[in-house]
GUMARTOR-860223 format. One line per field, with one value per residue (C-alpha): residue number from 1; residue in one letter; y, z, x. Coordinates in steps of 0.02 Angstrom, whole numbers, plus 50000, padded with zeros to 5 digits. Example, Ala and Ser with C-alpha at 12.3 -4.5 7.8 and 13.67 -1.06 7.14 Angstrom:
<nodes>
num c(1;2)
residuo c(A;S)
yy c(49775;49947)
zz c(50390;50357)
xx c(50615;50684)
</nodes>
This chain:
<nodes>
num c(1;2;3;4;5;6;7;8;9;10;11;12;13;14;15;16;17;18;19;20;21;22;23;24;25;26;27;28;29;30;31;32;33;34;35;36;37;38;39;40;41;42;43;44;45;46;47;48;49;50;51;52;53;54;55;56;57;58;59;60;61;62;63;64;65;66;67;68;69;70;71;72;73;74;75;76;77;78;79;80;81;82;83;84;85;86;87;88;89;90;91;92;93;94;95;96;97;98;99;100;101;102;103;104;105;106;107;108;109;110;111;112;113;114;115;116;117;118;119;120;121;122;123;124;125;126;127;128;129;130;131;132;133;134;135;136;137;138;139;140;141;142;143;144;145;146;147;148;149;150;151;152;153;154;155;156;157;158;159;160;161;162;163;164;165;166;167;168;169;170;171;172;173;174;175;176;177;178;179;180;181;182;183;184;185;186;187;188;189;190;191;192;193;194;195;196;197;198;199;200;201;202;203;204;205;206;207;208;209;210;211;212;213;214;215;216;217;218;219;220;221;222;223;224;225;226;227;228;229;230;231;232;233;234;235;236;237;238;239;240;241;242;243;244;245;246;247;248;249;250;251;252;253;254;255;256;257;258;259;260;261;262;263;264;265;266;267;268;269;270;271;272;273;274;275;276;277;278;279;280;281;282;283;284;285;286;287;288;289;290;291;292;293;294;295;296;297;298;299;300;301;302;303;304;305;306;307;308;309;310;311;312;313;314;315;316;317;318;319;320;321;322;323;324;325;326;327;328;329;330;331;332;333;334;335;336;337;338;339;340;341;342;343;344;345;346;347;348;349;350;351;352;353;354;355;356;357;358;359;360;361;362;363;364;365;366;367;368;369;370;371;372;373;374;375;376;377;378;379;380;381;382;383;384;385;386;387;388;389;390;391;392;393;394;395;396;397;398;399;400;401;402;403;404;405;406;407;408;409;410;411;412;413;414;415;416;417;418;419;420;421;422;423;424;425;426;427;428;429;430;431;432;433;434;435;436)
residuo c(X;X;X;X;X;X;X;X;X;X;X;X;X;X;X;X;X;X;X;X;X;X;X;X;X;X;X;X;X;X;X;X;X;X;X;X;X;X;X;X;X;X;X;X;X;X;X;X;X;X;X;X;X;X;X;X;X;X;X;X;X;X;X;X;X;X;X;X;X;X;X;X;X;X;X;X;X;X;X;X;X;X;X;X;X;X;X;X;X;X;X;X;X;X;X;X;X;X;X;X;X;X;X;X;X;X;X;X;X;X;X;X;X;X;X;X;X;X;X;X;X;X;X;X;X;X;X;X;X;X;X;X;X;X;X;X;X;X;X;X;X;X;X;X;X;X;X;X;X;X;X;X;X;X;X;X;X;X;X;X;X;X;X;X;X;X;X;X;X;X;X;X;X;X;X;X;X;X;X;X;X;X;X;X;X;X;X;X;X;X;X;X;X;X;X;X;X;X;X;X;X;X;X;X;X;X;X;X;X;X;X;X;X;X;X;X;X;X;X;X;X;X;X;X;X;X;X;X;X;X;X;X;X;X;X;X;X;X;X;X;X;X;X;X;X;X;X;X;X;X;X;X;X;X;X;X;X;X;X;X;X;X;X;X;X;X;X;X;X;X;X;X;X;X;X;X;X;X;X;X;X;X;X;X;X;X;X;X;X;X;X;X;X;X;X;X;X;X;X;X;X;X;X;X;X;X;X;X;X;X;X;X;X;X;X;X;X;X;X;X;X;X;X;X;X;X;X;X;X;X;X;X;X;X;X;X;X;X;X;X;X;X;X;X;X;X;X;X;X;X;X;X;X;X;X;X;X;X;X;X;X;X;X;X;X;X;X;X;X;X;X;X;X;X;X;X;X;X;X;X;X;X;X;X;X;X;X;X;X;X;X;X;X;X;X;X;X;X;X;X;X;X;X;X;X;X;X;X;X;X;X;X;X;X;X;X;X;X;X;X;X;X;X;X;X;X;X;X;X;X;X;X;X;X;X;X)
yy c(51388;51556;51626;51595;51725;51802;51901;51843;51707;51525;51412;51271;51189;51044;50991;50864;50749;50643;50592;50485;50354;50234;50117;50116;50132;50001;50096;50164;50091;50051;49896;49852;49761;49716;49617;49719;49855;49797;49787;49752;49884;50035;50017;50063;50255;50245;50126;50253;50388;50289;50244;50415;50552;50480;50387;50220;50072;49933;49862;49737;49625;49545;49441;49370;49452;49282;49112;49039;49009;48837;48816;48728;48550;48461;48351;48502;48541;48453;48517;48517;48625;48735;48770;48824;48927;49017;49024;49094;49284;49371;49288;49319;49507;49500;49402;49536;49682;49626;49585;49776;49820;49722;49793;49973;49926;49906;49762;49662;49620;49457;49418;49320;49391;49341;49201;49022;48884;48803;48635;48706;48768;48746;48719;48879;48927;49061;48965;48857;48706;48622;48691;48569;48626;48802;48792;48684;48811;48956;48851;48827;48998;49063;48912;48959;49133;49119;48953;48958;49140;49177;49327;49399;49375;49487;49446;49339;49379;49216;49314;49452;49492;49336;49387;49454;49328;49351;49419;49472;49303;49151;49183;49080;49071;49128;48933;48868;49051;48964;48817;48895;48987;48822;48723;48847;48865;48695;48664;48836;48769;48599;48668;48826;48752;48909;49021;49133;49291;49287;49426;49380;49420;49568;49594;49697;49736;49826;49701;49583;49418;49341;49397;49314;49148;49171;49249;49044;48949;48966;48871;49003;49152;49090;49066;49256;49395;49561;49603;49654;49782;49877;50024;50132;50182;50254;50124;50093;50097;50080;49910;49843;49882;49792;49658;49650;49641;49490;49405;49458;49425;49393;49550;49630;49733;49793;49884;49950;49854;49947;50108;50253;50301;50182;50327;50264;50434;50525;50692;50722;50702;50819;50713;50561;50653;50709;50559;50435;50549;50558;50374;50326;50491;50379;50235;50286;50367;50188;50114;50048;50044;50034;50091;50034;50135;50043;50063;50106;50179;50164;49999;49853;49699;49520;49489;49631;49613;49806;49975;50045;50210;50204;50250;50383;50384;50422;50285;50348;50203;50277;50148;50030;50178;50200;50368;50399;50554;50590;50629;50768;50618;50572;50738;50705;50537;50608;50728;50547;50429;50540;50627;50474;50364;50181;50164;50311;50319;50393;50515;50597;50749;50836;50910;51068;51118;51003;50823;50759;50627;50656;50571;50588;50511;50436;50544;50601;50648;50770;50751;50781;50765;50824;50794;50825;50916;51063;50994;51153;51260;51412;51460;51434;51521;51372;51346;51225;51178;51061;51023;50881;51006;50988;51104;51039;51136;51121;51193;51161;51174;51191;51127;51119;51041;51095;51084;51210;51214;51077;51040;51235;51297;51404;51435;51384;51409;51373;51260;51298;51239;51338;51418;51498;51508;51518;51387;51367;51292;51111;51060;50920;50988;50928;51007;50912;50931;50812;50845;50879)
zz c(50287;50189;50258;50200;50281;50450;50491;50672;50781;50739;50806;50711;50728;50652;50730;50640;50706;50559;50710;50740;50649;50628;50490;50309;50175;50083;49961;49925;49778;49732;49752;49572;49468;49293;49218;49102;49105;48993;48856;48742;48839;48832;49018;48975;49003;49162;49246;49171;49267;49436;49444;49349;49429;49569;49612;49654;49657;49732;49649;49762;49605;49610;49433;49451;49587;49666;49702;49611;49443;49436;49470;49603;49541;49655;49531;49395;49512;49397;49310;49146;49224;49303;49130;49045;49167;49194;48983;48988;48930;49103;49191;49013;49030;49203;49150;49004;49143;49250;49126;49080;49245;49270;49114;49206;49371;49456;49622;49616;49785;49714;49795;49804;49858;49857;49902;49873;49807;49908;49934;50013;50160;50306;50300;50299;50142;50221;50325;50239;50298;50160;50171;50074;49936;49968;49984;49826;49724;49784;49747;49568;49565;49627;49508;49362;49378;49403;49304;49160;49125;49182;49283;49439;49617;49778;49890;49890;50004;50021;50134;50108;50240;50300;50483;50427;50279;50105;50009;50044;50067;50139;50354;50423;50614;50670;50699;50534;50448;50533;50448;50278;50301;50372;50218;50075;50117;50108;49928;49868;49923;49834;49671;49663;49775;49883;49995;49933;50034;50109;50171;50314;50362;50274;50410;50400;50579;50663;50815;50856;50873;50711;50773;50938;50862;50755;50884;50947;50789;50757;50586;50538;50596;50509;50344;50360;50287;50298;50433;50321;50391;50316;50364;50326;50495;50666;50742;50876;50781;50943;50991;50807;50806;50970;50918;50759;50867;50968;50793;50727;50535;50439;50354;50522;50433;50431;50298;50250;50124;50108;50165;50113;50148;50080;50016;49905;49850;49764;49827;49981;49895;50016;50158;50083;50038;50220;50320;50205;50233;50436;50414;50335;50415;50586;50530;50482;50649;50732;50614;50445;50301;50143;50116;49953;49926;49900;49747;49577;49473;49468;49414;49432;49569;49534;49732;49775;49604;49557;49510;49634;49667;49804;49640;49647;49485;49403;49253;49143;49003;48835;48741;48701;48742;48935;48993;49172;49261;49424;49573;49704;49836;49677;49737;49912;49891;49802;49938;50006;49852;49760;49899;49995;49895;49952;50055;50156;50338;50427;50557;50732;50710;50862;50809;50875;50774;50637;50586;50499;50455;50412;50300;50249;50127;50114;50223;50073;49982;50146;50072;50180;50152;50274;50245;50328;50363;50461;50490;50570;50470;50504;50416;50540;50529;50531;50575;50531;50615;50580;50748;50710;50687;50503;50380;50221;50081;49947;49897;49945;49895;50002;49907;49965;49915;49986;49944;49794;49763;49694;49706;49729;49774;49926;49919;49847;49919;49969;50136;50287;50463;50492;50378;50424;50318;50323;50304;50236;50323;50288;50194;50154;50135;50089;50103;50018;49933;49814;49625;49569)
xx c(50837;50806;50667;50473;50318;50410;50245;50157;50230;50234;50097;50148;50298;50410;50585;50690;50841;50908;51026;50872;50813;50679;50631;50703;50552;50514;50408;50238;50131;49925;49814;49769;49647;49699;49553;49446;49563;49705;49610;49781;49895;49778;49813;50005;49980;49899;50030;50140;50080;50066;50244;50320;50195;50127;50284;50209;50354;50235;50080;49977;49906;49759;49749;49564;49458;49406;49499;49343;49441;49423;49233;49119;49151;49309;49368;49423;49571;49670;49836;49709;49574;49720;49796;49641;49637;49772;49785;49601;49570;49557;49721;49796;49768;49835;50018;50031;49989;50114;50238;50211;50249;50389;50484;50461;50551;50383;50382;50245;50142;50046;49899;49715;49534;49378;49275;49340;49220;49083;49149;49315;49210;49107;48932;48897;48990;49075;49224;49387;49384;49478;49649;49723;49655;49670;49868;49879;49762;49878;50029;49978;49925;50107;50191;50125;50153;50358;50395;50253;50247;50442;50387;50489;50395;50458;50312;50134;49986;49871;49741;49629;49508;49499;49463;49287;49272;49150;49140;49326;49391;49352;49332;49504;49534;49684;49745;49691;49770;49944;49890;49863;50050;50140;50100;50093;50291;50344;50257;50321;50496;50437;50382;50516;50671;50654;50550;50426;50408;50241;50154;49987;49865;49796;49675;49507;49462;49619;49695;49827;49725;49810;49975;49968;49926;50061;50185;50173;50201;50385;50348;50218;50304;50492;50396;50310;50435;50276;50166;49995;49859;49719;49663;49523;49479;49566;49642;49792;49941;50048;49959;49992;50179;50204;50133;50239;50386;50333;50304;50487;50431;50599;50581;50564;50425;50244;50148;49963;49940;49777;49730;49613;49432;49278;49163;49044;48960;49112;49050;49183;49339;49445;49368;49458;49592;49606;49582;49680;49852;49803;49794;49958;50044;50001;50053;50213;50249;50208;50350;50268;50380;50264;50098;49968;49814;49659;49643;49741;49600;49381;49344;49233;49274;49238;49214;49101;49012;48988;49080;49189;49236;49406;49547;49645;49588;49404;49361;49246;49178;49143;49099;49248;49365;49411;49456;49556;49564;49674;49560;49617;49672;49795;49879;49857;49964;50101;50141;50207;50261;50358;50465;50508;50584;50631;50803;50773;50744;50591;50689;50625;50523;50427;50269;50153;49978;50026;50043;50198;50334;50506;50610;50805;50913;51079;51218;51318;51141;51086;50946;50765;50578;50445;50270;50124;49951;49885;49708;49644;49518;49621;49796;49951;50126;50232;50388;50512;50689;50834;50893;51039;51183;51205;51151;51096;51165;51034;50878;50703;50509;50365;50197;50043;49862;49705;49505;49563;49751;49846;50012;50033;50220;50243;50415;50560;50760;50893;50897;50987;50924;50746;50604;50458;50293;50119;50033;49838;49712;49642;49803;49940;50113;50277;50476;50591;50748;50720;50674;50520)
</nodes>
């Protein structure tokens, strides 16, 4: 590589083998809440900028907020009750958002939340016990969606939370969870003629109890294509990705399906910024292949019943108008989305003094992304070395984003096989040869 800052040694280093590689990405996207936010397309910009700035291909969409839609009374489950439903203003606003999407090459990650009504559980309000009813509500949900409003379906996640239950979702054992997958694929093969990807469990607390229930239902574990995980802690990626290979989902894959950091006060934005890229950084290295911040933008959740404040966007309400601004950990995401595009294939990378995850692109391409963050409070000389034996012939640009720079360029070449630059302390970074 041409040559960056050569003053002092390097105490930070990066070495790459494309000669090695690991899982193909399946893409990077946002968890996303349509209702109330639509409001007849002035959404359009902002979806706009998620897919073309921050580079976000995946959108997990939640279209209500509960699986309450059609009330506490057993007898409305009716094809009637369903209909007025799903024609009702806030599922319209969500068929017309991900229509939107659609149109701009988006894949959509459909999905439920939320508590389910009272007579479909326990005594205790908190457990399913009705699964029945549960599989045919997400059945209609999943029918209508493809056959009534004609839209295009890559994946549906029937859990969220589950394993720690309201207000997240109903609380469903890992046995009954089974249950729930066993029978939502044979009526989705009923009422569409084919399989529906299905991606479980979308787990809260970080283990592998779900997946060893499932690892023994061959039914269950044939009809589930995505291993799902949240994360907003540090957890034992290792453990996970075993455990994803004793399950074998048909896809062969796992993602975060949510990831970030849960601050409620807004005032430590580089600490979310920091700890949400360790997070999916880690998770990468332990083999996931897609990643979905939680969530798209500020806004207000039907299941937790109040304003959040998790989007990688701030929502400010002025009146009837709705303003979005991108937050710093908007920046820190991008480092990722937009320099790893889907197909390519994480490769090996040994690390010193710094965390990162590198990625390279089709052979005739040579293309190569690197990103990653030097979590020490003091600047490091790094350097970085292309050990596979092939040079890659095109040029490069190191950014960075810290507490106070954004997306700031630290040098900019033509790429060989090494550089060496100093890096600041407390930041995310990213080489890559592809376009910015």
């Amino acid at each position: 590589m041409s040559q960056g800052d050569m003053t002092g040694s390097a105490d930070a280093r990066v070495a790459v083998d494309r000669g090695l590689c690991h899982q193909t990405i399946e893409g990077f996207g946002v968890n996303i809440n349509p209702v109330g936010h639509w409001r007849a397309g002035s959404l359009k910009p902002v979806l706009d900028l998620l897919m073309d700035e921050l580079g976000a291909t995946i959108f997990r969409f939640d279209p209500y907020g509960t699986c309450t839609w059609i009330g506490e009374d057993p007898p409305r489950v009716t094809p009637a009750s369903l209909e007025v439903a799903y024609r009702g203003a806030d599922f319209t606003e969500a068929w017309e958002a991900a229509r939107y999407l659609l149109t701009r090459g988006a894949r959509i990650l459909l999905n439920v939340s939320g508590p389910v009504p009272k007579w479909m559980c326990e005594p205790d309000g908190k457990s399913l016990r009705d699964t029945d009813a549960y599989v045919e509500l997400l059945t209609s949900l999943v029918t209508w969606y493809v056959k009534e409003e004609g839209l295009s379906l890559e994946w549906f996640g029937p859990f969220n939370e589950t394993d720690i239950g309201p207000p997240e979702g109903p609380f469903i054992a890992p046995e009954r969870g089974c249950e729930v997958i066993e029978r939502l694929d044979d009526r989705l093969r009923e009422t569409l003629g084919e399989h529906v990807p299905l991606v479980a469990f979308d787990q809260a607390r970080w283990g592998t109890n779900y997946l060893s229930v499932l690892a023994q239902r061959s039914k269950a574990r044939s009809a589930v294509d995505v291993i799902g995980m949240h994360c907003y802690a540090e957890v034992d990626t290792d453990a996970l990705a075993k455990a994803v290979q004793d399950v074998e989902p048909r896809s062969g894959e796992w993602w975060l399906t949510e990831y970030g950091n849960l601050d409620r006060t807004g005032e430590i934005e580089w600490e979310v910024c920091r700890t949400s890229t360790e997070r999916v950084l880690r998770a990468l290295t332990a083999g996931a292949s897609a990643a979905l911040f939680w969530d798209a933008y500020d806004n207000w959740h039907r299941h937790e019943g109040g304003w959040t404040l998790y989007g990688l966007l701030r929502t400010a309400v002025r009146g009837p108008v709705y303003e979005y601004t991108l937050k710093k950990r908007f920046w820190a995401a991008r480092h990722l989305y937009r320099f790893a595009p889907r197909g390519w294939q994480r490769v090996g990378t040994r690390c010193e003094g710094v965390l990162a995850v590198a990625f390279s692109g089709p052979l005739e391409e040579n293309g190569l992304t690197i990103v990653g963050m030097n979590d020490d409070e003091q600047a490091r000389l790094l350097s970085v070395e292309v050990t596979d034996g092939r040079r890659i012939e095109r040029p490069a640009r190191l950014s960075v984003t810290t507490e106070s720079l954004t997306n700031e360029t630290l040098f900019e070449g033509q790429v060989a096989d090494h550089l060496r630059i100093r890096l600041p302390g407390r930041s995310i970074f990213t080489l890559t040869t592809v376009s910015d």
